[in-house]
SEKEKOL-410989 format. One line per field, with one value per residue: x, y, z of N, C-alpha, C, CB in turn; residue in three letters; residue number from 0. Coordinates in Angstrom, 2 decimals. Glycine has a CB too. Example, Ala and Ser with C-alpha at 12.3 -4.5 7.8 and 13.67 -1.06 7.14 Angstrom:
2
n_X <- c(13.19; 12.85) $
n_Y <- c(-5.69; -2.25) $
n_Z <- c(7.80; 7.08) $
ca_X <- c(12.30; 13.67) $
ca_Y <- c(-4.50; -1.06) $
ca_Z <- c(7.80; 7.14) $
c_X <- c(13.20; 12.90) $
c_Y <- c(-3.30; 0.03) $
c_Z <- c(7.80; 7.87) $
cb_X <- c(11.31; 14.08) $
cb_Y <- c(-4.47; -0.60) $
cb_Z <- c(9.05; 5.72) $
resn <- c(ALA; SER) $
resi <- c(0; 1) $
// end
This chain:
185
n_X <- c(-15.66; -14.19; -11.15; -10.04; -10.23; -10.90; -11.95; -13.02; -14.42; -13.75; -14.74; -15.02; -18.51; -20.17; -22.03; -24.33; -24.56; -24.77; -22.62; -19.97; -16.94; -13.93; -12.83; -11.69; -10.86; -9.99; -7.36; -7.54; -6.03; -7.27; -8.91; -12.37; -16.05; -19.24; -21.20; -19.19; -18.49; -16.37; -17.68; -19.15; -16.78; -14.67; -12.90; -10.26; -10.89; -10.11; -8.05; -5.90; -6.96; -5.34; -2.56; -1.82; -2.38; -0.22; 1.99; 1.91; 2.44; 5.13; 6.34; 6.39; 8.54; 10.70; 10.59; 11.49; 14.07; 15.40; 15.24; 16.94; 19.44; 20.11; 20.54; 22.88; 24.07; 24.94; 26.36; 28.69; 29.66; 30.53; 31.86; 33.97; 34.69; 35.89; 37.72; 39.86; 40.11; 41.53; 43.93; 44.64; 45.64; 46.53; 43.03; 40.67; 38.61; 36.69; 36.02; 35.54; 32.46; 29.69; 26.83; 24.66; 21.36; 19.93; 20.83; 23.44; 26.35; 29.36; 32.23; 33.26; 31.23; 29.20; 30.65; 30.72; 28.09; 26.57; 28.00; 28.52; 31.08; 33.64; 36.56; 37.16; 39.76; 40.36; 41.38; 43.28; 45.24; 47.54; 48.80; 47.48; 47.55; 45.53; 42.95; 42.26; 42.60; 40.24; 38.48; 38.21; 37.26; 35.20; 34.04; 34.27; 32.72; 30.29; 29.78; 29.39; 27.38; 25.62; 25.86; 24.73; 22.06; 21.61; 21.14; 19.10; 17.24; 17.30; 15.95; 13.79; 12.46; 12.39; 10.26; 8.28; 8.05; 7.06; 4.72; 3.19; 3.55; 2.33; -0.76; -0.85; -0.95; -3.28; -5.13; -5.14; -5.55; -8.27; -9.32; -8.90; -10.56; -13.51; -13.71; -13.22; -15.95; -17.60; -17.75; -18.87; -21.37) $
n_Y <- c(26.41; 26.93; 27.65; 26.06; 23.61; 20.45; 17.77; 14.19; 11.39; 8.18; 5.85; 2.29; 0.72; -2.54; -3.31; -5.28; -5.99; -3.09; -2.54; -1.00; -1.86; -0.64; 1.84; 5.02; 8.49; 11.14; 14.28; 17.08; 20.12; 23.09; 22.34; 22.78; 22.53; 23.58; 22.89; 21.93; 19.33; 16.66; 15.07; 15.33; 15.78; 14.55; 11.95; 12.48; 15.09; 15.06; 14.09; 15.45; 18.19; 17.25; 17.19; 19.84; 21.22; 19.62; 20.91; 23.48; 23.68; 22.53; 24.82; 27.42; 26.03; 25.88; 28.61; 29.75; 27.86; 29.81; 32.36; 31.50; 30.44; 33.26; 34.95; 33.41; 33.98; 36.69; 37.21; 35.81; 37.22; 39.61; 38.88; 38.35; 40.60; 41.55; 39.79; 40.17; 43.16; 43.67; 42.11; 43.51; 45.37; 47.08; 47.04; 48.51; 46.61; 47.49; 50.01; 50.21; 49.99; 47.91; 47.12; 45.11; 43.20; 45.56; 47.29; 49.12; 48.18; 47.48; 45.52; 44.11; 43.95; 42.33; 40.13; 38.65; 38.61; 38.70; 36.59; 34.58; 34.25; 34.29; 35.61; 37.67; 40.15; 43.34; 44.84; 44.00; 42.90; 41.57; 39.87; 38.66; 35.86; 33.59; 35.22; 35.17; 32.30; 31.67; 33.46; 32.19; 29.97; 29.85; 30.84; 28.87; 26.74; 28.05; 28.28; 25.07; 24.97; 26.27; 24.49; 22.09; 23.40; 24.00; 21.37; 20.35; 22.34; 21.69; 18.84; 19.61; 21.35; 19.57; 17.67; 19.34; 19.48; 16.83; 16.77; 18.66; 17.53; 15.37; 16.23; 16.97; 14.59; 13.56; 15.27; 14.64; 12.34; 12.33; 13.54; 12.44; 10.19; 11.64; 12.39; 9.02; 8.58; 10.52; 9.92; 6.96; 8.26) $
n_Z <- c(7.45; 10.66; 12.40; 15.26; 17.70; 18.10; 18.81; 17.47; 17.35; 16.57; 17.09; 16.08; 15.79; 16.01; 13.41; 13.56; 16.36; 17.29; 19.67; 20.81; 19.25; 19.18; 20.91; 20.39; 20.10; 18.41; 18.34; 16.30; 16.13; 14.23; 12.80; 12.18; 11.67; 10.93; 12.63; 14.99; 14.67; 13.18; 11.44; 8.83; 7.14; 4.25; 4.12; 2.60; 2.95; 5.95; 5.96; 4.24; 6.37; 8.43; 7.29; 6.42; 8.83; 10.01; 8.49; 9.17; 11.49; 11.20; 9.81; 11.55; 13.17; 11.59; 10.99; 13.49; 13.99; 12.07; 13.02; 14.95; 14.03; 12.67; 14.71; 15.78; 13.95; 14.46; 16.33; 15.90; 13.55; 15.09; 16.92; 15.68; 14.49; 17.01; 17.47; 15.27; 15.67; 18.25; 17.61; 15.88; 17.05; 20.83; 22.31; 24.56; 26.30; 28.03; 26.97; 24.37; 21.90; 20.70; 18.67; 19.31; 19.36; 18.44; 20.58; 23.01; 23.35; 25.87; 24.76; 26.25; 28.01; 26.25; 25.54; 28.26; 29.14; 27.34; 25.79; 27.66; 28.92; 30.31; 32.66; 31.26; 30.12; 31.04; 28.84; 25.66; 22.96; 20.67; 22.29; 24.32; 24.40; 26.00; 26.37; 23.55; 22.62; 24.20; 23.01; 20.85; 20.95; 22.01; 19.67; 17.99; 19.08; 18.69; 16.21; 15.59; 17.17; 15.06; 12.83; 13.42; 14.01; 11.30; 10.05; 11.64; 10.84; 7.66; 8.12; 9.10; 7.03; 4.78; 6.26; 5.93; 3.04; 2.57; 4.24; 2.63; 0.09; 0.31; 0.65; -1.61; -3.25; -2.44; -2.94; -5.83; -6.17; -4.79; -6.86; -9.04; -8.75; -8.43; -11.27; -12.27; -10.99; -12.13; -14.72; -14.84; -14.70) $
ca_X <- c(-14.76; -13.46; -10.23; -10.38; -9.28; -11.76; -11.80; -13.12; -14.30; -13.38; -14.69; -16.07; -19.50; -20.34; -22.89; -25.49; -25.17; -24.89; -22.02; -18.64; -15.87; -12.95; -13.09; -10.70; -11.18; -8.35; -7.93; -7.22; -6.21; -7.19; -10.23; -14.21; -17.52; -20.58; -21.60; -17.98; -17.74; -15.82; -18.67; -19.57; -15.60; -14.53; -11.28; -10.00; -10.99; -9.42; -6.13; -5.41; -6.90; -3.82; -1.54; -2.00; -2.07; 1.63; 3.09; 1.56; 3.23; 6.59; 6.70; 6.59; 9.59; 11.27; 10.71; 12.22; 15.07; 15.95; 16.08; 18.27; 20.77; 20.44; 20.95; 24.10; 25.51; 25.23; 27.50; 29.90; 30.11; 30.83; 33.33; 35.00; 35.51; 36.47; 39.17; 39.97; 40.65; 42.30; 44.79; 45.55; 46.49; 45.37; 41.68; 39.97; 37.13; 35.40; 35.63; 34.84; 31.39; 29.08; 25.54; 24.02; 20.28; 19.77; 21.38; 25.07; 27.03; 30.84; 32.49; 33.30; 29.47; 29.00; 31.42; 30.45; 26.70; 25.93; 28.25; 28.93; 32.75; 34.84; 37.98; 37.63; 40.29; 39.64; 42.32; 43.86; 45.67; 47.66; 49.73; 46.40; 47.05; 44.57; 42.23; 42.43; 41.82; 38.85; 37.15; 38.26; 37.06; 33.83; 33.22; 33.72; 31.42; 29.10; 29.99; 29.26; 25.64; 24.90; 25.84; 23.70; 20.69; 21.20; 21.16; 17.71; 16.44; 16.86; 15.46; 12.54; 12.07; 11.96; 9.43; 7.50; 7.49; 6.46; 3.14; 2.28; 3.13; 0.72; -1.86; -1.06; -1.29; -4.47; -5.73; -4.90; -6.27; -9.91; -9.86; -9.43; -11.82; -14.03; -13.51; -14.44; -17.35; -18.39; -17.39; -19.59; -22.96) $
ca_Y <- c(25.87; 27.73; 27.57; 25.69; 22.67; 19.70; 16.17; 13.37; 9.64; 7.04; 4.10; 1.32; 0.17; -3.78; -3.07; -6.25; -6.04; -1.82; -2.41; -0.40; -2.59; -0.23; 3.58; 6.19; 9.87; 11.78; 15.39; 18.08; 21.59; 23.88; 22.15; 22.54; 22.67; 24.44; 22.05; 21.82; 18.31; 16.64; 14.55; 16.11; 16.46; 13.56; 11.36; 13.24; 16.31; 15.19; 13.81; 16.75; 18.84; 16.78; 17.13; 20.74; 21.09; 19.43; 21.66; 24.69; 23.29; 22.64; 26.13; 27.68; 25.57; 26.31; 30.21; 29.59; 28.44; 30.89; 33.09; 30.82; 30.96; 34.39; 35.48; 33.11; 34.68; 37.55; 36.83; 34.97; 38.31; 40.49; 38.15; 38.35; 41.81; 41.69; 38.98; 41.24; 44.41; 42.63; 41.03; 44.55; 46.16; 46.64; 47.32; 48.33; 45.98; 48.54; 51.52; 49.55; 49.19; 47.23; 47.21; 43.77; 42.68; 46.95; 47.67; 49.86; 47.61; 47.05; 44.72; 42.91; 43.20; 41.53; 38.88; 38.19; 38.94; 37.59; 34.92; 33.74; 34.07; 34.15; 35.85; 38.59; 41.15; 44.84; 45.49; 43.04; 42.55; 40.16; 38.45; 38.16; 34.51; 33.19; 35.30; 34.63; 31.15; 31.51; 33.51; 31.57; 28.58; 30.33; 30.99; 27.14; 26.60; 28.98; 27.21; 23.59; 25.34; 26.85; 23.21; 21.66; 23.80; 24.01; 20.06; 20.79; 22.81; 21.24; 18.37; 20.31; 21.59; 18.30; 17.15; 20.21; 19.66; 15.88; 17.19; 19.64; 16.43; 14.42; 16.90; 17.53; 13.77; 13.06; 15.89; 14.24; 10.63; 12.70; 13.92; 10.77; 9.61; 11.95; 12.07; 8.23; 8.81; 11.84; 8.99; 6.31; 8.09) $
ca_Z <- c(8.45; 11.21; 13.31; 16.44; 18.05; 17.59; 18.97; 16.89; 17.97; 15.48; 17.26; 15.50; 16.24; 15.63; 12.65; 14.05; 17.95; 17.95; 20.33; 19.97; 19.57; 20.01; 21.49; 20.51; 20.30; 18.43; 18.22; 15.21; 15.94; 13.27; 11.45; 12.71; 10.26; 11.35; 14.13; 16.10; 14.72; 11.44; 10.94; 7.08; 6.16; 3.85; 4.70; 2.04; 3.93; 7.33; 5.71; 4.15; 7.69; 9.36; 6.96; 7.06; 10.46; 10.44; 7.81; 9.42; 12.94; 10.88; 9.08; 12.91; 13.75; 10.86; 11.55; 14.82; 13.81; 11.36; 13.98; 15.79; 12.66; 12.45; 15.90; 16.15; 12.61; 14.33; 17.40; 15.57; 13.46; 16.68; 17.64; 14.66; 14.68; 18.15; 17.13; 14.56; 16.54; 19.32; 16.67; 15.27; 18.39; 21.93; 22.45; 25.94; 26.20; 28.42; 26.56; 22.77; 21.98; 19.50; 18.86; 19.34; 19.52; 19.13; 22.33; 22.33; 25.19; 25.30; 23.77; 27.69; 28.35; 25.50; 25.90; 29.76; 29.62; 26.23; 24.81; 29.10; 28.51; 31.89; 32.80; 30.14; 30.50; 30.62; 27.86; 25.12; 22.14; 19.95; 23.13; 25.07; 24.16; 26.78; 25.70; 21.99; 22.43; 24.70; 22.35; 19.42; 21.37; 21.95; 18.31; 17.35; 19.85; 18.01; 14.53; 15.78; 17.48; 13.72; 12.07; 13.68; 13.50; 10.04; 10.13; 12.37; 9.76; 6.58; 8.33; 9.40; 5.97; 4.49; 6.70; 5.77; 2.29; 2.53; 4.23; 1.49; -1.14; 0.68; 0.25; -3.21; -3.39; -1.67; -4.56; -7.04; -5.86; -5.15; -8.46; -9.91; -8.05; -8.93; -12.60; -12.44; -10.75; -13.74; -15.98; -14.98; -14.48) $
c_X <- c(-14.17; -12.00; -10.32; -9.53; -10.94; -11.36; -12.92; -13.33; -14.34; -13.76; -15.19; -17.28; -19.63; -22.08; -24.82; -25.21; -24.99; -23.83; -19.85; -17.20; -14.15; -13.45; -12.22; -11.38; -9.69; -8.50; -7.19; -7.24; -6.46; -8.53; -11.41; -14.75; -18.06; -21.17; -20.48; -17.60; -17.24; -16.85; -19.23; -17.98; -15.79; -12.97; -10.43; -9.72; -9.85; -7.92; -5.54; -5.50; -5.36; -2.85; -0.75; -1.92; -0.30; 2.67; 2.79; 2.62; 5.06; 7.22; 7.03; 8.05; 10.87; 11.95; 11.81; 13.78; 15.74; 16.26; 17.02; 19.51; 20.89; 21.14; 22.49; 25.06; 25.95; 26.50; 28.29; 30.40; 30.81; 31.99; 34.07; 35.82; 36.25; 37.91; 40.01; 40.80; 41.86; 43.34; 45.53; 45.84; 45.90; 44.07; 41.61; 38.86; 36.08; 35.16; 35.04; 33.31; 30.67; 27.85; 25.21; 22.64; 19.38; 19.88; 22.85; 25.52; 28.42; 31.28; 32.83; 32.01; 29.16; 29.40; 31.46; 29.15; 25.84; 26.86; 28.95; 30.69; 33.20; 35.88; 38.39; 38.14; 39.57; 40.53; 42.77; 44.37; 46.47; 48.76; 48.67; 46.11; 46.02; 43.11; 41.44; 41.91; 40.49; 38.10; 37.11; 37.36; 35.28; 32.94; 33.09; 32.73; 29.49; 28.52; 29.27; 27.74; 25.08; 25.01; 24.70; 21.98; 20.31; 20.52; 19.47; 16.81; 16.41; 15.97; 13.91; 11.80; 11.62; 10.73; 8.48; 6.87; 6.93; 4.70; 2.65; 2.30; 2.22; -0.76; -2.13; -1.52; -2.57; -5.59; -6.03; -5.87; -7.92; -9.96; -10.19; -10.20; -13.53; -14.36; -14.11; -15.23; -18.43; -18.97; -18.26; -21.06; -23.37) $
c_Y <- c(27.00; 27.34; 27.37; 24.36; 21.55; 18.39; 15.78; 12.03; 8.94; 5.74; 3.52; 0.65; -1.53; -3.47; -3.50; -5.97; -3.76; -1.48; -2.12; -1.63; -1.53; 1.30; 4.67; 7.19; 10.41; 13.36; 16.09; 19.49; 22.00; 23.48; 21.92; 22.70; 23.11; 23.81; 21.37; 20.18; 18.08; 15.33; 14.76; 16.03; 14.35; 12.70; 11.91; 14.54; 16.04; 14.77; 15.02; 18.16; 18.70; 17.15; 18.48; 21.36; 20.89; 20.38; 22.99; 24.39; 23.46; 24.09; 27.07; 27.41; 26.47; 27.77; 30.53; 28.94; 28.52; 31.66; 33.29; 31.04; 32.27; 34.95; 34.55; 33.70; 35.81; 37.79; 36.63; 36.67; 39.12; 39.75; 38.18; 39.41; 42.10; 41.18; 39.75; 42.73; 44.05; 42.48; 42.14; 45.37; 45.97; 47.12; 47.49; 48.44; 46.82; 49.66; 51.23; 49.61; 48.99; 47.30; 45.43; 44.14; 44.07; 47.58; 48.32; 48.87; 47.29; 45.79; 43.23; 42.45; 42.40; 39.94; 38.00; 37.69; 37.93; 36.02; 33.97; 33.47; 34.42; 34.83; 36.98; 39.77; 42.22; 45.69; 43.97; 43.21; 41.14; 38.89; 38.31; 36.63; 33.76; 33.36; 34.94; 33.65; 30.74; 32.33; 32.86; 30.05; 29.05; 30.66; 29.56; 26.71; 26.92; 28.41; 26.02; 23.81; 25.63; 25.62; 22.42; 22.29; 23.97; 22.68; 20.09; 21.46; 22.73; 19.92; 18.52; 20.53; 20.19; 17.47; 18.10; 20.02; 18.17; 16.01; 17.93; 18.28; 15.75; 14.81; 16.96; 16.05; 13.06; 13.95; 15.03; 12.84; 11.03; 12.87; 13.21; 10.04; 10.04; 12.03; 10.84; 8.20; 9.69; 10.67; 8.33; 6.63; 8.00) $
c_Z <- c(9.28; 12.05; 13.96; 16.96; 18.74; 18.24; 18.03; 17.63; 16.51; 16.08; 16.76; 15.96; 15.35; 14.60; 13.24; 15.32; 18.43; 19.19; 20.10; 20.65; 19.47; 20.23; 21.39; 19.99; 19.80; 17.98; 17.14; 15.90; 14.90; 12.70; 12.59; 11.41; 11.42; 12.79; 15.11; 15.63; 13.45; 11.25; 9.25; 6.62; 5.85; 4.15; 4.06; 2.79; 5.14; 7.16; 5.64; 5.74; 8.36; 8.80; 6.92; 7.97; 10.67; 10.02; 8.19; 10.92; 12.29; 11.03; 10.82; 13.53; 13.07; 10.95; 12.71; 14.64; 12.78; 12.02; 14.61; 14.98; 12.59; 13.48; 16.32; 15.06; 13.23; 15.52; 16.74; 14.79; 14.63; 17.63; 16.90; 14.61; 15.99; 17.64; 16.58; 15.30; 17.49; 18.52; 16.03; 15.91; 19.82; 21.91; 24.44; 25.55; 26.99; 28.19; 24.94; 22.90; 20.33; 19.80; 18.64; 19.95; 19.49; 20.18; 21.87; 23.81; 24.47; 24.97; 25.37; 28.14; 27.11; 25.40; 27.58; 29.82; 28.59; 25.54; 26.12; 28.98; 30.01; 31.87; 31.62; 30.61; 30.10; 28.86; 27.44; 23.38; 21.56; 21.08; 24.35; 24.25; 24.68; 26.09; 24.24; 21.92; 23.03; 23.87; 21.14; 20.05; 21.56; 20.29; 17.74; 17.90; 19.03; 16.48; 14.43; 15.98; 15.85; 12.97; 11.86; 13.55; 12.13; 9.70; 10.49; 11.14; 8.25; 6.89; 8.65; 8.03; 5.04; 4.65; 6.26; 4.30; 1.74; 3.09; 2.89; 0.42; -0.73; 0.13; -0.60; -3.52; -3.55; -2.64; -5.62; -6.71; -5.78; -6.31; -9.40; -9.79; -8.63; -10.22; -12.71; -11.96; -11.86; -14.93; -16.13; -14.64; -16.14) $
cb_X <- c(-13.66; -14.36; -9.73; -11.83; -7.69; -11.80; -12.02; -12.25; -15.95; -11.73; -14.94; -15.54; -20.73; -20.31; -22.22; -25.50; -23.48; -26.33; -22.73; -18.29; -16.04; -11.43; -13.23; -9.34; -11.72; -7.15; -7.99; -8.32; -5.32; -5.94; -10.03; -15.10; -18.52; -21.90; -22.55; -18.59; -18.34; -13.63; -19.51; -20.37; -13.51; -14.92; -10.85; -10.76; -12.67; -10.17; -5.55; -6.36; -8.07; -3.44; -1.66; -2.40; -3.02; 2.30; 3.17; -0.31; 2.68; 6.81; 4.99; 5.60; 9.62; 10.58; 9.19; 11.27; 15.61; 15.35; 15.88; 18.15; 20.44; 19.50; 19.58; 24.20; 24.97; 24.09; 27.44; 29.61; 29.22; 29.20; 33.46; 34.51; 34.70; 35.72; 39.12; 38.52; 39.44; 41.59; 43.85; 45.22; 46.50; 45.71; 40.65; 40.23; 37.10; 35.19; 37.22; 35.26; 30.38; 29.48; 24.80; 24.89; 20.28; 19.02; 21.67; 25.50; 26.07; 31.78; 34.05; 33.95; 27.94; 29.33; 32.86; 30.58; 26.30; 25.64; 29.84; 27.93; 33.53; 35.59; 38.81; 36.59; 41.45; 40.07; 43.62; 42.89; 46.03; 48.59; 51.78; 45.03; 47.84; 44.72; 42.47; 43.69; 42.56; 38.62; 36.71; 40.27; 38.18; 33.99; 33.99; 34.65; 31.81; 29.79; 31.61; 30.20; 25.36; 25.65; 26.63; 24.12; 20.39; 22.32; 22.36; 18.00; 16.47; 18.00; 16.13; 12.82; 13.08; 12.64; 9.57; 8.15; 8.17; 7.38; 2.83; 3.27; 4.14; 0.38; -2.03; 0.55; -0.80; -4.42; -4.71; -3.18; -5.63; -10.61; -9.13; -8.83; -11.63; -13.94; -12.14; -14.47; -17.29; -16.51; -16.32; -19.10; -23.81) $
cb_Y <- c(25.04; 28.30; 28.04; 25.50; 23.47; 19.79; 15.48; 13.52; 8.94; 6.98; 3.44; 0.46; 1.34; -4.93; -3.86; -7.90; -7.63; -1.78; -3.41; 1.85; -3.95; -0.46; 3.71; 6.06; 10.28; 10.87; 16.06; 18.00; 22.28; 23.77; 20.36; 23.87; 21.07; 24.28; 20.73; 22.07; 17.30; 16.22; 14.96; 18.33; 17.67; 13.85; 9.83; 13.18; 16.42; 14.22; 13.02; 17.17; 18.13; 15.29; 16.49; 20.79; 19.47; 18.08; 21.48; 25.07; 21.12; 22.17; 26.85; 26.88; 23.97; 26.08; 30.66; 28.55; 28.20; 31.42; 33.16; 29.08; 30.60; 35.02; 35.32; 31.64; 35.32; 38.20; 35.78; 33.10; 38.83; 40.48; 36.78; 38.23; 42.88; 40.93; 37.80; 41.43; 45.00; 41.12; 39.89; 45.14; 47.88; 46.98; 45.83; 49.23; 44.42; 48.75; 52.76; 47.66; 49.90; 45.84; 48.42; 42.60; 41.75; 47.26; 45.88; 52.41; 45.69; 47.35; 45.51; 43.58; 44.55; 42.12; 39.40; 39.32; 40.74; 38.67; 35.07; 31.91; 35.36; 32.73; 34.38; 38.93; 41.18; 46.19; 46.72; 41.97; 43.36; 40.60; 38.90; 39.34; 33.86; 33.91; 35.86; 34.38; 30.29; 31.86; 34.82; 31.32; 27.95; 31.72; 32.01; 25.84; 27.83; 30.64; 26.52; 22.78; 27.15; 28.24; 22.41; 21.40; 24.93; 24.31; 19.39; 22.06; 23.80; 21.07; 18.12; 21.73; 22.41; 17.78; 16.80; 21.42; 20.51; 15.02; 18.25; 21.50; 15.43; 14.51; 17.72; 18.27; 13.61; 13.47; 16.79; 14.14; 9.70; 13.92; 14.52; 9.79; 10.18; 12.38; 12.08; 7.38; 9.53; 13.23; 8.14; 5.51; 9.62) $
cb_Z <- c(7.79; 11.91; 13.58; 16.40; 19.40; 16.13; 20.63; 16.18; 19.21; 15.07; 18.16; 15.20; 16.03; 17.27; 11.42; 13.67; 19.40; 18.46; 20.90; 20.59; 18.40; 19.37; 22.91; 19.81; 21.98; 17.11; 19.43; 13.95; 16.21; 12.44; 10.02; 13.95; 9.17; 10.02; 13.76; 18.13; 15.24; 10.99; 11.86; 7.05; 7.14; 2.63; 4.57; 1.24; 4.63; 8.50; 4.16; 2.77; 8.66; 9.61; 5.96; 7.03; 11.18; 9.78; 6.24; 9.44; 13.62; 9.42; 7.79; 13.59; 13.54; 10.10; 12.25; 15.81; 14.44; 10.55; 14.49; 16.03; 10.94; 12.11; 17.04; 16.36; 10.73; 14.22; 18.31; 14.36; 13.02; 17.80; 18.12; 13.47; 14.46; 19.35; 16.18; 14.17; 17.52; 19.81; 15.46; 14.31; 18.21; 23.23; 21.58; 27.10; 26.83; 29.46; 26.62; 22.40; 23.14; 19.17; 17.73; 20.25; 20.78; 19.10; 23.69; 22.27; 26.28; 26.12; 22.42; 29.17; 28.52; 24.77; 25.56; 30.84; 29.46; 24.79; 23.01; 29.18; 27.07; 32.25; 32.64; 29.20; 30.18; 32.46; 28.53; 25.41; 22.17; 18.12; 23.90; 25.06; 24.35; 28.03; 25.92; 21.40; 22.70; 26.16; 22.13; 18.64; 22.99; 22.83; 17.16; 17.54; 21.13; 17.74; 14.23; 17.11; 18.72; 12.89; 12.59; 14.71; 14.01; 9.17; 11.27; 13.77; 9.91; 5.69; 8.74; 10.18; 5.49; 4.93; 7.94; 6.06; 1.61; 3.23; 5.50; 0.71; -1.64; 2.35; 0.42; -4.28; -2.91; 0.25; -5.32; -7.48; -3.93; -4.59; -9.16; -9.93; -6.46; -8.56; -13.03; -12.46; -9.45; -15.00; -16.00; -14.54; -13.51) $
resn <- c(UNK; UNK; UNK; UNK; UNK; UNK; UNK; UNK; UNK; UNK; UNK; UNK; UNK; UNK; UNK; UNK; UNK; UNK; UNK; UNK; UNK; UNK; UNK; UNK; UNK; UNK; UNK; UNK; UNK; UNK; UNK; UNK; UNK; UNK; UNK; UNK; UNK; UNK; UNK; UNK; UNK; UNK; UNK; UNK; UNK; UNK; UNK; UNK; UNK; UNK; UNK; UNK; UNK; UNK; UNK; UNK; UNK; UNK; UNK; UNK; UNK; UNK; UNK; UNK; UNK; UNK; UNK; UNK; UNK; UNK; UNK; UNK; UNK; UNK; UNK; UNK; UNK; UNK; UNK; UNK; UNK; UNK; UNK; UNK; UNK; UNK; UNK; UNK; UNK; UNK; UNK; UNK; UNK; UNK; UNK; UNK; UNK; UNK; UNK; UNK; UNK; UNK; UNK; UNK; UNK; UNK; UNK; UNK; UNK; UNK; UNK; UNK; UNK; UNK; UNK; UNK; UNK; UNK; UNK; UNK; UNK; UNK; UNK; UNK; UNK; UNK; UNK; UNK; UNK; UNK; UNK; UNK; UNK; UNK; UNK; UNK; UNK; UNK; UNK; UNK; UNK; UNK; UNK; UNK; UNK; UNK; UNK; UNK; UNK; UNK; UNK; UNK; UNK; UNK; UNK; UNK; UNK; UNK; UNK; UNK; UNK; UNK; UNK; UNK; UNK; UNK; UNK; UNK; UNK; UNK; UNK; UNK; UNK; UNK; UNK; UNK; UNK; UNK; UNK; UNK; UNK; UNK; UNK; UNK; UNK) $
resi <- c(0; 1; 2; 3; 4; 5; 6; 7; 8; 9; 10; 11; 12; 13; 14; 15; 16; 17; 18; 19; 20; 21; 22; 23; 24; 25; 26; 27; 28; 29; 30; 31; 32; 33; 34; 35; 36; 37; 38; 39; 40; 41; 42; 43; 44; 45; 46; 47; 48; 49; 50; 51; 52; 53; 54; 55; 56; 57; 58; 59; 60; 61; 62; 63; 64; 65; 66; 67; 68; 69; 70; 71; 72; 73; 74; 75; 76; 77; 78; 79; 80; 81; 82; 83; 84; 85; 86; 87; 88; 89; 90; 91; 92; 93; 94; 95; 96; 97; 98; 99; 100; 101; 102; 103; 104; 105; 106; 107; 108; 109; 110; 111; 112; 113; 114; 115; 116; 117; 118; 119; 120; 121; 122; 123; 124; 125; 126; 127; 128; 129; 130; 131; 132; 133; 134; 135; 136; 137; 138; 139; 140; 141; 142; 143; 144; 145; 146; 147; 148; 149; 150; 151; 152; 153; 154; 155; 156; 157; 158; 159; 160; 161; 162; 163; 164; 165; 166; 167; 168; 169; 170; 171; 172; 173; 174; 175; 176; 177; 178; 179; 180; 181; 182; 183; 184) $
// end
């Protein structure tokens, strides 16, 4: 089998008049045989192909967002310490800086460029009330985004590991299969 991306016709032919009574064509990324078609795989074979196929598509998602979680832990960090600093005296936001995404940028480019914040002074501490709550309001923001993708990605996962049970399933049901077949020659 090689890697590819494969259509399939499934239509039914009328046994006695040779004439196809319905016509679909459906397609599989990932599964070929030797002659580009799944003609030789067994339903067995192409369940599992699909099912495969899905949990290889999930795992991708999945990947993605982990990233997403990661890359917002890491903001919300960097805002923290900002908060942080800020809260224990004044800070000048354009002379501070932090490393985000491996980059050195200040702590205002950061807060303008990357987390789209508005109206960020050049200097602040603990009676930069305004401030305060816009970036505190920006980190719930950030909180509610990571909730949810977690939400996104246990859901994802879930779905991921209902394909692999299928498969394992659809094992098990050939085998048995096979087995009585051993049985009764």
């Amino acid at each position: 089998m090689a890697i590819d991306t494969i259509q399939f016709d499934l239509s039914m032919i009328d046994p006695e008049t040779g004439l196809y009574l319905t016509g679909n064509v459906y397609t599989i990324d990932g599964v070929t045989n030797e002659d580009d078609s799944l003609r030789h795989l067994s339903i067995g074979q192409l369940a599992m192909a699909i099912c495969l196929q899905r949990a290889a598509s999930l795992e991708t998602s999945i990947v993605r967002k982990m990233d997403e979680m990661a890359l917002v832990s890491e903001q919300l960090e960097l805002m923290t310490q900002i908060e942080n600093e800020v809260l224990a005296g004044t800070v000048n936001l354009n002379t501070s800086y932090l490393t985000y995404d491996g980059r050195s940028m200040t702590y205002k480019a950061f807060l303008t460029d990357i987390m789209r914040m508005t109206n960020v002074p050049d200097t602040a501490n603990a009676g930069s009330t305004d401030f305060i709550t816009a970036l505190e309001s920006k980190m719930d923001e950030k909180n509610s985004f990571s909730q949810q993708t977690m939400i996104e990605l246990q859901s994802l996962t879930n779905k991921r590991d209902q394909a692999y049970d299928m498969v394992s399933n659809i094992l098990k049901s050939l085998n048995t299969v096979l087995i009585g077949n051993a049985n009764n020659m």
